[in-house]
C-alpha positions as CSV (number, residue, x, y, z in Angstrom):
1,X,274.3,-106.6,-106.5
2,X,273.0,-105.7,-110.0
3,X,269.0,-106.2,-110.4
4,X,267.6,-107.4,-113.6
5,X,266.5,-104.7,-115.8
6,X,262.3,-104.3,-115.3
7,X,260.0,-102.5,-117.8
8,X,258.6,-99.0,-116.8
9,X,255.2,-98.2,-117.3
10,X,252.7,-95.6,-115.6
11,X,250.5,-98.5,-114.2
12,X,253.2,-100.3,-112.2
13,X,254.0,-96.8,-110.5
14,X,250.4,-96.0,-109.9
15,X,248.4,-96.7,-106.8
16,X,244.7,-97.0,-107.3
17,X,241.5,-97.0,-105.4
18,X,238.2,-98.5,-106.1
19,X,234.5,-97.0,-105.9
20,X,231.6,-99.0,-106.0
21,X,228.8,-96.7,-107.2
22,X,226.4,-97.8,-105.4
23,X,227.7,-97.3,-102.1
24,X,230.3,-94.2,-102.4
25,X,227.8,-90.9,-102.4
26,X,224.0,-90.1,-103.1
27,X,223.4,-86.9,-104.6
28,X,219.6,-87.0,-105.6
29,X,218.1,-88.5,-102.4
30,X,217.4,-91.8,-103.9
31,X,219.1,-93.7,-101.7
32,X,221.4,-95.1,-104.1
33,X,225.1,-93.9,-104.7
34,X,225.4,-92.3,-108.5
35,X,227.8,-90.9,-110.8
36,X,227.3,-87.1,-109.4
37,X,227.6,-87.9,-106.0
38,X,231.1,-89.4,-107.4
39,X,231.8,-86.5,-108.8
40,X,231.2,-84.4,-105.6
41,X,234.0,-86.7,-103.7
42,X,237.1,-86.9,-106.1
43,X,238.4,-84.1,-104.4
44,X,238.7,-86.8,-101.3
45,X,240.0,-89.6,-103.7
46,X,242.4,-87.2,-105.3
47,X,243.6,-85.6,-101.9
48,X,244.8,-88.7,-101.0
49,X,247.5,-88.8,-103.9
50,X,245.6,-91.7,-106.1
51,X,246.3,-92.3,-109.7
52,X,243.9,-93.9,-110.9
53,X,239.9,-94.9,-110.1
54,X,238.5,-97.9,-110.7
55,X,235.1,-97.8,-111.2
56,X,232.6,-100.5,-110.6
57,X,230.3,-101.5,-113.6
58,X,228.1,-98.3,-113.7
59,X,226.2,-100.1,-117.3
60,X,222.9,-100.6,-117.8
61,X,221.4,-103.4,-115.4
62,X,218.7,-105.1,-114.1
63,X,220.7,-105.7,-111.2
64,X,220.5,-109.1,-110.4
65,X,224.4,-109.1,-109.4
66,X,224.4,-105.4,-108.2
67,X,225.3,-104.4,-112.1
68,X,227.4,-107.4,-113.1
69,X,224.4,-109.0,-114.7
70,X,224.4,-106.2,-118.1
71,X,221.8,-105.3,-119.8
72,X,223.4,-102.7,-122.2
73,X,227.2,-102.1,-122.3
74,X,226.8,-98.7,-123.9
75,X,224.5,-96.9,-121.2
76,X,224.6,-95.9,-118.1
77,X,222.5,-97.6,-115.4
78,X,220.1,-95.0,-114.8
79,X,220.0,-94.7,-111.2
80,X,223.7,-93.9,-111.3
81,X,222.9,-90.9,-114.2
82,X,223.1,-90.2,-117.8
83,X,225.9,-91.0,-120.4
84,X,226.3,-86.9,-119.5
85,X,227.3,-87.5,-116.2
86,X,229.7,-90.1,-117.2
87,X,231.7,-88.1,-119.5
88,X,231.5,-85.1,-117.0
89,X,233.1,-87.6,-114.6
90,X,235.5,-88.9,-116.7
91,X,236.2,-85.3,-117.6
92,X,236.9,-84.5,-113.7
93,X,239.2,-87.6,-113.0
94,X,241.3,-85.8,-115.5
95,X,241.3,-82.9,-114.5
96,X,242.7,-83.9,-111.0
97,X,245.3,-85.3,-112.8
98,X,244.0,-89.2,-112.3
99,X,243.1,-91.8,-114.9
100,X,239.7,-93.7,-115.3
101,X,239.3,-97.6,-115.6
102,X,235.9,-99.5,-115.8
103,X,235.1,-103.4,-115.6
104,X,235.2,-105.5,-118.4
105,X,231.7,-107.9,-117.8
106,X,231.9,-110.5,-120.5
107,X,231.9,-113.7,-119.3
108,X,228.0,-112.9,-119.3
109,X,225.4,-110.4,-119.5
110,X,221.9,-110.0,-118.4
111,X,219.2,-112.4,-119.5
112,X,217.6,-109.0,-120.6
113,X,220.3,-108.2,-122.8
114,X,219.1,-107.9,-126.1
115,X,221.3,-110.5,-127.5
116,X,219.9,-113.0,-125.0
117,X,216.0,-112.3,-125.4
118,X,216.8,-113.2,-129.0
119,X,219.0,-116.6,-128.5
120,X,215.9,-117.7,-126.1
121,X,213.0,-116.8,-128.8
122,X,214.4,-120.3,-131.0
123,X,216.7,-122.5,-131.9
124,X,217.1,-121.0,-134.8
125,X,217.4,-117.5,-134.0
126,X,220.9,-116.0,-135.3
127,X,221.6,-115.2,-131.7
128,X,221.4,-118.6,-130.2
129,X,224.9,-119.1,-130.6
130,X,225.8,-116.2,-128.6
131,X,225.1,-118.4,-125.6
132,X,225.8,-122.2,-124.9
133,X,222.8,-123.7,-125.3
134,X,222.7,-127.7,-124.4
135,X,219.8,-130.0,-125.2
136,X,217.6,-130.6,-122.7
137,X,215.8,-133.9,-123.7
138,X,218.7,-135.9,-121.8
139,X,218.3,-133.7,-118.4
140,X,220.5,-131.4,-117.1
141,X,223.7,-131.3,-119.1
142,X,226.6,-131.8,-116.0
143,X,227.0,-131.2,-112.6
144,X,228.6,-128.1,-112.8
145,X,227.9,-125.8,-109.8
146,X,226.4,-121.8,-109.8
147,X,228.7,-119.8,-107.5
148,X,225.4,-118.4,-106.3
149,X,223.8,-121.7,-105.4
150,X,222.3,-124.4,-107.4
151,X,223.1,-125.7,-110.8
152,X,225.0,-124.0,-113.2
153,X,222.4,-124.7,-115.8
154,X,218.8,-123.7,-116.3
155,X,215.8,-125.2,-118.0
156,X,214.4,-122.6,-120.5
157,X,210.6,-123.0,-121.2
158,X,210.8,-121.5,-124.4
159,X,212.7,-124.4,-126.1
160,X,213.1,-126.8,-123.0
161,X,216.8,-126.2,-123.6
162,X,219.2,-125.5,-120.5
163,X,221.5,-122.9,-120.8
164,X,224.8,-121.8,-118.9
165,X,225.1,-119.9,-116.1
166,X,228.8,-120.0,-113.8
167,X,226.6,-117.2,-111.8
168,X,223.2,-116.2,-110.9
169,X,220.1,-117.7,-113.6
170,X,219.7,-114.2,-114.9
171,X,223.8,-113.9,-116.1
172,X,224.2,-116.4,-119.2
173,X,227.1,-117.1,-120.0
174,X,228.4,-115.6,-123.2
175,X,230.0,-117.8,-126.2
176,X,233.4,-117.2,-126.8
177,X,234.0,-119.3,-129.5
178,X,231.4,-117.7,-131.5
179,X,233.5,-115.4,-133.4
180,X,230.8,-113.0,-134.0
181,X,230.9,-113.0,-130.0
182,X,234.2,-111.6,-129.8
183,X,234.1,-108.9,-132.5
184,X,231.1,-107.6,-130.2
185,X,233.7,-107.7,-127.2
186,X,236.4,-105.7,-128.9
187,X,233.6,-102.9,-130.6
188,X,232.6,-102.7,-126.9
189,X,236.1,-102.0,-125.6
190,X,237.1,-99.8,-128.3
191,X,233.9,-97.7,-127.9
192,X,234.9,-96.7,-123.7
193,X,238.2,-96.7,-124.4
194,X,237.5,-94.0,-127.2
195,X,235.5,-92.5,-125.1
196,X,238.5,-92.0,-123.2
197,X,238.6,-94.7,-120.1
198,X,242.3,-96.0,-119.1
199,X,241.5,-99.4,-119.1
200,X,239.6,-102.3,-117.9
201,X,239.4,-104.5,-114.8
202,X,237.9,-107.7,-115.9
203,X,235.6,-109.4,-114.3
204,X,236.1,-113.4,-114.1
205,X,238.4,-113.1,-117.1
206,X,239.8,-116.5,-117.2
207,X,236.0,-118.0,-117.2
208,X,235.7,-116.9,-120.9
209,X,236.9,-120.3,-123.0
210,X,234.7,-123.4,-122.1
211,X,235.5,-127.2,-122.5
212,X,232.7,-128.0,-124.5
213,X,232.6,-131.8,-123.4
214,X,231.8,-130.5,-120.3
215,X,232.9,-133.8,-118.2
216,X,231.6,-133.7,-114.8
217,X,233.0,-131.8,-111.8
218,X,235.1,-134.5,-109.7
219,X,234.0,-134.4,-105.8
220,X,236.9,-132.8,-105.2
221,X,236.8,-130.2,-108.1
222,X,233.2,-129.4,-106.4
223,X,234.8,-127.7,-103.4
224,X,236.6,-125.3,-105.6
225,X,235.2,-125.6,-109.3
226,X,236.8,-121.9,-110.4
227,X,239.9,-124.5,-110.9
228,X,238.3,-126.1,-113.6
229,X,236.1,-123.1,-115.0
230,X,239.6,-121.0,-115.0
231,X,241.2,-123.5,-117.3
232,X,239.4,-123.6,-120.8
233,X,241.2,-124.9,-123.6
234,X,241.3,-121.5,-125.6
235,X,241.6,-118.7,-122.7
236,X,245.0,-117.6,-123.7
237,X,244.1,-117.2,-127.6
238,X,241.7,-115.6,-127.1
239,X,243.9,-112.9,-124.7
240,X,246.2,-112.4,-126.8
241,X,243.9,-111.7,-129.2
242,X,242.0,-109.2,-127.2
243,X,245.3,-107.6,-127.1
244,X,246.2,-108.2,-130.3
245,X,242.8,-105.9,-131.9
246,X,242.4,-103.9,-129.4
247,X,244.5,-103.0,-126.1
248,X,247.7,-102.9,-128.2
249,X,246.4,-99.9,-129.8
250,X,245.6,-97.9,-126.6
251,X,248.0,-96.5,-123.9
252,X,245.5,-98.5,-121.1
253,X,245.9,-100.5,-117.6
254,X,244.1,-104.1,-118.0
255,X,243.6,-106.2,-114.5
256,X,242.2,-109.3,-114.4
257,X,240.2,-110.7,-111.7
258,X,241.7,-114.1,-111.6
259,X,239.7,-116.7,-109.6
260,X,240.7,-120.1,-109.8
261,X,244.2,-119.7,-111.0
262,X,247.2,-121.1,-109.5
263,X,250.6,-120.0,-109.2
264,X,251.9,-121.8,-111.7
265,X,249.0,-120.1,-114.2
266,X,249.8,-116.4,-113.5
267,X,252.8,-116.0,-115.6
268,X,250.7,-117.2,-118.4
269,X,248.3,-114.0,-117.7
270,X,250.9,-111.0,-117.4
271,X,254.4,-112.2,-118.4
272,X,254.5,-109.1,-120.4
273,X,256.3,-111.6,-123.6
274,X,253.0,-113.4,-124.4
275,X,250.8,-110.0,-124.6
276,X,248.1,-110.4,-122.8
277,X,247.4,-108.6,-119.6
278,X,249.6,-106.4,-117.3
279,X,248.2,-108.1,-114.0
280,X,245.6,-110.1,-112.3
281,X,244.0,-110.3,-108.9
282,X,245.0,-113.2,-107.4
283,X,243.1,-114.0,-104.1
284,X,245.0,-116.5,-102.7
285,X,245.5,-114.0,-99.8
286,X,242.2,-113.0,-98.7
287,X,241.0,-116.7,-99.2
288,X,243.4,-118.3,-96.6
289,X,240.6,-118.2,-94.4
290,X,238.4,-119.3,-96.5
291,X,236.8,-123.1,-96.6
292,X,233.7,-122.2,-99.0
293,X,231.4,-119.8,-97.0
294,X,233.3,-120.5,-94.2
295,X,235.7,-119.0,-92.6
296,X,238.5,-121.3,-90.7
297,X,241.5,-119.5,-88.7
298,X,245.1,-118.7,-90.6
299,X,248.6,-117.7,-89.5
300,X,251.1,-114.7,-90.6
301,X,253.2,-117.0,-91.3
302,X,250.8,-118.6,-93.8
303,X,249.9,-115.1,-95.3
304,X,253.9,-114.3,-95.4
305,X,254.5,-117.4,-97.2
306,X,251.8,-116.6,-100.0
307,X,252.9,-113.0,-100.7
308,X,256.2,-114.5,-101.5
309,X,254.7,-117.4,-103.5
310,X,252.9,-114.7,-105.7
311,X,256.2,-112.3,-106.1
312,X,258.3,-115.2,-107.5
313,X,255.2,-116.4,-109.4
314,X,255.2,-113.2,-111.5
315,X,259.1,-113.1,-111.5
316,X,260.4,-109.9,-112.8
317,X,258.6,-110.3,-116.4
318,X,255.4,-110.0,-114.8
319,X,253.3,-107.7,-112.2
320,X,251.4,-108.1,-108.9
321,X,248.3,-106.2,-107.5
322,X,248.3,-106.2,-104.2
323,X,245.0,-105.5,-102.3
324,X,243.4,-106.6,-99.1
325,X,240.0,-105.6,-99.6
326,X,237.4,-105.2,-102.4
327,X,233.9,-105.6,-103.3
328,X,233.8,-109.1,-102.8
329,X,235.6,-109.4,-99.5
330,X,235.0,-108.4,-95.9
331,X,236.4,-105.4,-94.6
332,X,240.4,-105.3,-94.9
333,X,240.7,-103.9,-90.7
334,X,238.0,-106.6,-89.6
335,X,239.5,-109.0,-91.8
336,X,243.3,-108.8,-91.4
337,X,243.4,-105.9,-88.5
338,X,242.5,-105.7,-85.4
339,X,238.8,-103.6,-85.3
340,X,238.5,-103.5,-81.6
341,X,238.6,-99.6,-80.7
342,X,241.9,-99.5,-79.3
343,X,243.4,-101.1,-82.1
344,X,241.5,-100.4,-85.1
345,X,243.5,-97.3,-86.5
346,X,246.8,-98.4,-85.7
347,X,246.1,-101.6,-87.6
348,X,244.4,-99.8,-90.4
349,X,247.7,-97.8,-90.8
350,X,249.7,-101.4,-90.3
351,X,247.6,-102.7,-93.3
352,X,248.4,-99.7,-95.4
353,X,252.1,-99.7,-94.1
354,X,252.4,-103.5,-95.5
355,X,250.3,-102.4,-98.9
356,X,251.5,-99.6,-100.2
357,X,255.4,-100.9,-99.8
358,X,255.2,-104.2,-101.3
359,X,256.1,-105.0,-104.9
360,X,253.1,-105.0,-107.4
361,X,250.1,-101.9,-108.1
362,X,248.0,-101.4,-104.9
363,X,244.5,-101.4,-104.6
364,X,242.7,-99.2,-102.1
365,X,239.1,-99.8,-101.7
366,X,236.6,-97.0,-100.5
367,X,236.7,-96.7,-96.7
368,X,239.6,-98.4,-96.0
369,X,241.3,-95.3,-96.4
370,X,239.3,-94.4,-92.9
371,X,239.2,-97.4,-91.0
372,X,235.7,-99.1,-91.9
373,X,234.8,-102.1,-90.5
374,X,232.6,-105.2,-90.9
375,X,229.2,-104.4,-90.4
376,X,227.3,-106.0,-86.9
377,X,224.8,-108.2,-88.7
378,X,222.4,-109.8,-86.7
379,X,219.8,-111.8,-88.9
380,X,220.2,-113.4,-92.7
381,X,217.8,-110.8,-93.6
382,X,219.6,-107.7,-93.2
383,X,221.5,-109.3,-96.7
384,X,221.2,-108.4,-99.2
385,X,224.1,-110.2,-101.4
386,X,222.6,-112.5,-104.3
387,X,225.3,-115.2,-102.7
388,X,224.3,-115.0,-99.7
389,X,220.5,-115.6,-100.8
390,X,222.0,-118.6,-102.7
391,X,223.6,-120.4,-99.3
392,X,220.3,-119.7,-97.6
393,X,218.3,-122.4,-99.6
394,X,221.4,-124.4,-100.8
395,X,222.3,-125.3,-96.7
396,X,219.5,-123.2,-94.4
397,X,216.6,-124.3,-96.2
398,X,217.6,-127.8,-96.4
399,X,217.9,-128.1,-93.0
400,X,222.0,-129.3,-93.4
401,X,223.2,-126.2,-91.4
402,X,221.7,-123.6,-89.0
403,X,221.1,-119.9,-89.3
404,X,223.1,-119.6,-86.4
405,X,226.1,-121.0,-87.6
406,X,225.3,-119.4,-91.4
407,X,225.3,-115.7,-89.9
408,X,228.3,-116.4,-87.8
409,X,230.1,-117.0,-90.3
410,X,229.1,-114.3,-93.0
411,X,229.8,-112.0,-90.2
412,X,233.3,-112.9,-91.3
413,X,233.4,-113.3,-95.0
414,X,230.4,-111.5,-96.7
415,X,230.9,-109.4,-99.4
416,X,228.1,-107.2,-98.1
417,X,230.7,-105.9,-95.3
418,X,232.3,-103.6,-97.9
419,X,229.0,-102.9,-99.8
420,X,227.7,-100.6,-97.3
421,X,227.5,-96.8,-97.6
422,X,230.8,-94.9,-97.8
423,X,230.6,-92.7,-94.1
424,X,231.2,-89.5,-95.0
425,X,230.5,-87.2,-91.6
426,X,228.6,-87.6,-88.6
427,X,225.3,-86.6,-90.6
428,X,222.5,-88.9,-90.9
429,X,223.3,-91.9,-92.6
430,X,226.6,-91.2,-92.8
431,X,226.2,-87.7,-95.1
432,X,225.9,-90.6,-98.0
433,X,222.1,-89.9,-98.7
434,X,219.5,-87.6,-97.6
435,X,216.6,-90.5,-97.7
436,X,215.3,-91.8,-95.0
437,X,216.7,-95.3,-95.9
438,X,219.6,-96.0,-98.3
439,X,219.7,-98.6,-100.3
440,X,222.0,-100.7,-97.7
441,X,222.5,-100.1,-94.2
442,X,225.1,-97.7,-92.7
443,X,227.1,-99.0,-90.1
444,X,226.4,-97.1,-87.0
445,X,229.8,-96.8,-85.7
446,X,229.5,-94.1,-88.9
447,X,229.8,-91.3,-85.6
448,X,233.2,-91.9,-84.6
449,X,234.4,-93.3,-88.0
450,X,233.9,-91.2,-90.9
451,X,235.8,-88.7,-93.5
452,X,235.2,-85.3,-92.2
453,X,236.4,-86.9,-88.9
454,X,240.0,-88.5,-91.0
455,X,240.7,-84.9,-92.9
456,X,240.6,-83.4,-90.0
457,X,242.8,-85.5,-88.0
458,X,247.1,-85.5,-88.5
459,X,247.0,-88.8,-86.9
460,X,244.2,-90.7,-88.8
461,X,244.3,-93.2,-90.6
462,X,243.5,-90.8,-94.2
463,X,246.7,-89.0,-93.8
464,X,248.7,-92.1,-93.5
465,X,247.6,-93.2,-96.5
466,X,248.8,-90.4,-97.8
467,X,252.0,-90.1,-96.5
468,X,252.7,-93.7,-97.2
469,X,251.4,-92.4,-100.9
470,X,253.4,-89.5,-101.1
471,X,256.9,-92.0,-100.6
472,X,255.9,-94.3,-102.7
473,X,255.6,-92.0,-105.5
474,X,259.1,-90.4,-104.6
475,X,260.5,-93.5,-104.2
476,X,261.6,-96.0,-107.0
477,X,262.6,-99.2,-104.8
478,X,259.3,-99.4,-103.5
479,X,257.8,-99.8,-106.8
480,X,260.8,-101.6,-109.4
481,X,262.9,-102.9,-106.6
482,X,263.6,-106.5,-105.4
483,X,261.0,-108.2,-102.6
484,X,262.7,-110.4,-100.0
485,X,260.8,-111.7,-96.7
486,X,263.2,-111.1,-94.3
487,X,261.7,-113.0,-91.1
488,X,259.5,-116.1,-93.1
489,X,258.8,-118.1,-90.1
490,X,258.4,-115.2,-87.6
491,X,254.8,-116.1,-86.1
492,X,253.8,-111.8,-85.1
493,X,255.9,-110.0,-86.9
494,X,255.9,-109.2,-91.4
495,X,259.4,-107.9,-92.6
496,X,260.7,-107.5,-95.9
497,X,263.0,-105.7,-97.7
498,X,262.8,-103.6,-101.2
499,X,265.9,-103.3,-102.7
500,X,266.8,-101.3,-106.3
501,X,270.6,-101.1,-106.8
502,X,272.4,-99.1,-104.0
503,X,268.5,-98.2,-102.5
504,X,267.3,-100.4,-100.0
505,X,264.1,-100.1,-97.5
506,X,262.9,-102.5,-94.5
507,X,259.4,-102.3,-94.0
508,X,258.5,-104.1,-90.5
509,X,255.0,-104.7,-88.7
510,X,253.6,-106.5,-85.3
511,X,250.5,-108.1,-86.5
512,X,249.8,-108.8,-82.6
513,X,248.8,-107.0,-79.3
514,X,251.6,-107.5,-77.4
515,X,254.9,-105.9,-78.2
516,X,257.6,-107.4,-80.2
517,X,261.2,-107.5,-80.6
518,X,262.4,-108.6,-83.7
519,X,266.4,-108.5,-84.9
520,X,267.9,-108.3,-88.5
521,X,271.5,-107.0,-90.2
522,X,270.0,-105.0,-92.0
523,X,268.3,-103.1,-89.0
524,X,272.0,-101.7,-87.3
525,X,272.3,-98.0,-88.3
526,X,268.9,-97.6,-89.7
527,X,266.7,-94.6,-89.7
528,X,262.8,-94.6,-90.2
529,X,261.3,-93.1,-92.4
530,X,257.6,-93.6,-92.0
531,X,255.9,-94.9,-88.7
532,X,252.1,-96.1,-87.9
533,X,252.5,-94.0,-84.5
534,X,255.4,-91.7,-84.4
535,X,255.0,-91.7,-80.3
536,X,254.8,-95.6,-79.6
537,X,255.4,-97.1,-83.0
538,X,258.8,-98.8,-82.9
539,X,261.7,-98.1,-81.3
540,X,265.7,-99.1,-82.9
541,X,268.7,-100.0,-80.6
542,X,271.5,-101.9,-82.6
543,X,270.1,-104.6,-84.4
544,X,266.9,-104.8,-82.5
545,X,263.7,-103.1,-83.6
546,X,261.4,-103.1,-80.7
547,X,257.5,-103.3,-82.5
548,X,254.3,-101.7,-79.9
549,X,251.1,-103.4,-80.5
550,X,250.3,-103.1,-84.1
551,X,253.1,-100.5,-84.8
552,X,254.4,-100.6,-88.1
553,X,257.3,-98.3,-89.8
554,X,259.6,-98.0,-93.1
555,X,263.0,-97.9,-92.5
556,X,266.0,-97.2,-94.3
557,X,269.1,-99.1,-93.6
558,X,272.7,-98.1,-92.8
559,X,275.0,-97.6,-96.2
């Protein structure tokens, strides 16, 4: 059967992996992961066969947010170095053959940005209307919610104005209808991208355009309000405008984090016709489980269902990531695996078997590569998240829920699960710092799981990453070909099929403890190709594929 014709281009046959600065490697002693401690690793990053790093915001910051709060877009946050070690960086992702892309923060900066210590100083200052700035003789302006806890407005005593802010009090909320506003923007971009940066990953992109009447959030728009924040009247304008001065004129990668968008909105954002970005992050995978902070059981089949959902979404004009774990979510094996010690490396290989074969650019973030898992909190205060601080007085504080019940669940879903230290060897702390205390704490299971541990090891869960890299690279199905879920309602097993002309591969996974049998056409005369555990993984006889706890392998039909 003839496929329709698809658009090459270098970032839909890429597979990239994400650092966040902070936490990846400490080469002064500080505590606190930094651009040469970076540099120190990419042989690690680049071992693994990646194409491109995406680096978390390394600007200028007061840190509020961890560096999404900005302070200066054109200077590095000095406990991660100097503008020197960025280019040297930059200089050394190159040189390994990989490509460089940075976030895009401009939904909001820092209340200490220059721009905003001028709006505040009057109501007359030429700056002012770099913010939305609301009257506050009338109270606060709408009910809008802060992700972080709270109202989404604040009182400023300078002017007894409020102003916006969709995230913590210290990130304003930028203008985008200020012309002047968006000329800033695209100098900005222009000046990295000179500089010689790939791209951009864009934090809370479709945030940007405001409905200045600003109606109030409906009680049911309050449980999710990134549905209404995510649908401004001028978002696409001012997209395709963004492309229109400045990504148009550049080779570059552009990602979108897209919270609050729906299926029926994602073609708007990368059909590649309207020009405005190649993909987004859609997370209506890693929030299945998700009722607000907490976390409520899901099925495969549920998860199956939404990976299709998203593939027809996109269509074959569009693009896909495809990711399980980032800065913001738990950790992929605690989350979607299986982390006790018997299972946790054949899962992590399961994981990787399922993301590195599906249609759409995978994202690898550091440590998953290894195996990490959630870290064993066992009181609020080992946090150190901004959101979590927010929950704390919006439910602890006010008596409405218990600690108890608040921990047990961020044990699940905090983001601070991937924010701790990238474990390196069986060092202290993890060979990510020489201080006595970093900056987060290292998970202790950092003995048995680390780095120097994976290298060494044929069987880890590093060099399956790698293999599973290695043919994806060689093999064109798995990026441009066709996806087809080829056992939808099967409650333990994940099967699908990538298919480009006469090339066709079955990738199959248990997702369960027990074993599995599972039968398909497409399995009679197969071969693998890949397995999760080439002595217990799977096992072919006719039609029949029998599937060992978490085993996972790539197959290649019969002609």
């Amino acid at each position: 059967m003839p496929q329709p014709a698809q658009s090459r281009h270098w970032w839909k046959e890429a597979v990239a992996y994400q650092i966040y600065p902070r936490s990846f490697a400490d080469s002064n002693g500080d505590g606190i992961g930094d651009i040469p401690g970076i540099i120190e690793k990419l042989d690690h990053v680049a071992d693994l066969g990646i194409d491109v790093i995406w680096l978390s915001p390394h600007f200028d910051s007061p840190n509020a947010d961890n560096g999404y709060d900005i302070r200066d877009y054109r200077k590095v946050m000095a406990e991660f170095g100097t503008m020197a070690d960025f280019d040297r960086l930059l200089a050394e992702i190159k040189k390994r053959g990989m490509r460089l892309i940075i976030d895009l923060v401009v939904n909001h900066s820092s209340d200490e940005h220059e721009w905003f210590v001028e709006s505040r100083s009057s109501r007359d200052n030429d700056k002012r209307d770099y913010y939305i700035w609301r009257d506050g003789s009338k109270g606060v302006p709408n009910n809008f919610v802060s992700y972080f806890g709270g109202s989404a407005w604040e009182k400023d005593d300078a002017t007894g104005d409020y102003y916006l802010h969709y995230f913590a009090k210290k990130q304003p909320d930028l203008n985008w209808d200020n012309e002047k506003v968006r000329t800033q923007v695209y100098d900005l971009m222009r000046f990295w991208l000179d500089k010689g940066v790939s791209g951009f990953r864009m934090d809370v992109i479709p945030f940007i355009s405001k409905n200045f009447a600003f109606p109030n959030l409906t009680e049911e728009e309050m449980k999710d309000p990134g549905r209404v924040y995510a649908s401004g009247p001028r978002l696409h304008e001012y997209l395709q405008e963004m492309n229109r001065e400045v990504l148009s004129h550049y080779d570059c990668m552009t990602v979108g984090e897209a919270a609050g968008v729906s299926d029926a909105q994602t073609p708007l954002f990368v059909d590649e016709a309207r020009n405005e970005l190649n993909m987004i992050f859609n997370f209506a995978v890693v929030m299945l489980d998700r009722d607000g902070w907490r976390w409520k059981p899901r099925k495969l089949t549920d998860m199956k269902a939404t990976f299709d959902r998203l593939d027809k979404a996109v269509g074959m004009t569009g693009w896909n990531t495809v990711f399980l774990g980032n800065h913001d979510q738990p950790r992929a094996v605690s989350h979607f695996g299986d982390p006790a010690p018997e299972y946790r490396v054949l899962s992590a290989k399961a994981l990787a078997t399922m993301m590195l074969t599906m249609r759409g650019t995978p994202f690898i973030y550091q440590g998953e590569e290894i195996g990490m898992v959630n870290y064993p909190f066992t009181d609020l205060d080992q946090f150190d998240d901004i959101e979590v601080r927010g929950l704390r007085q919006d439910h602890v504080e006010t008596g409405r829920v218990s600690a108890g019940e608040l921990l047990e669940n961020l044990n699940r879903v905090s983001r601070d699960h991937a924010r701790t230290p990238m474990q390196w060897d069986a060092s202290t702390n993890a060979g990510f710092t020489t201080a006595q205390k970093p900056w987060l704490a290292v998970n202790p299971n950092y003995l048995e799981i680390n780095a120097a541990a994976a290298r060494a090891d044929q069987g880890s869960v590093y060099h399956h990453y790698r293999r599973l890299i290695a043919l994806r690279h060689e093999t064109p199905a798995l990026v441009y070909g066709t996806y087809e879920d080829l056992a939808p309602d099967h409650e333990t097993v994940f099967a699908f099929e990538r298919r480009l002309d006469d090339a066709r591969l079955v990738t199959a996974i248990n997702f369960s403890r027990e074993p599995v049998t599972w039968r398909h056409a497409a399995l009679k005369g197969a071969s693998g190709l890949v397995s999760n555990d080439e002595d217990r993984g799977a096992a072919i006889a006719d039609d029949a594929l029998t599937l060992l706890p978490w085993g996972a392998v790539v197959l290649k039909p019969a002609t």
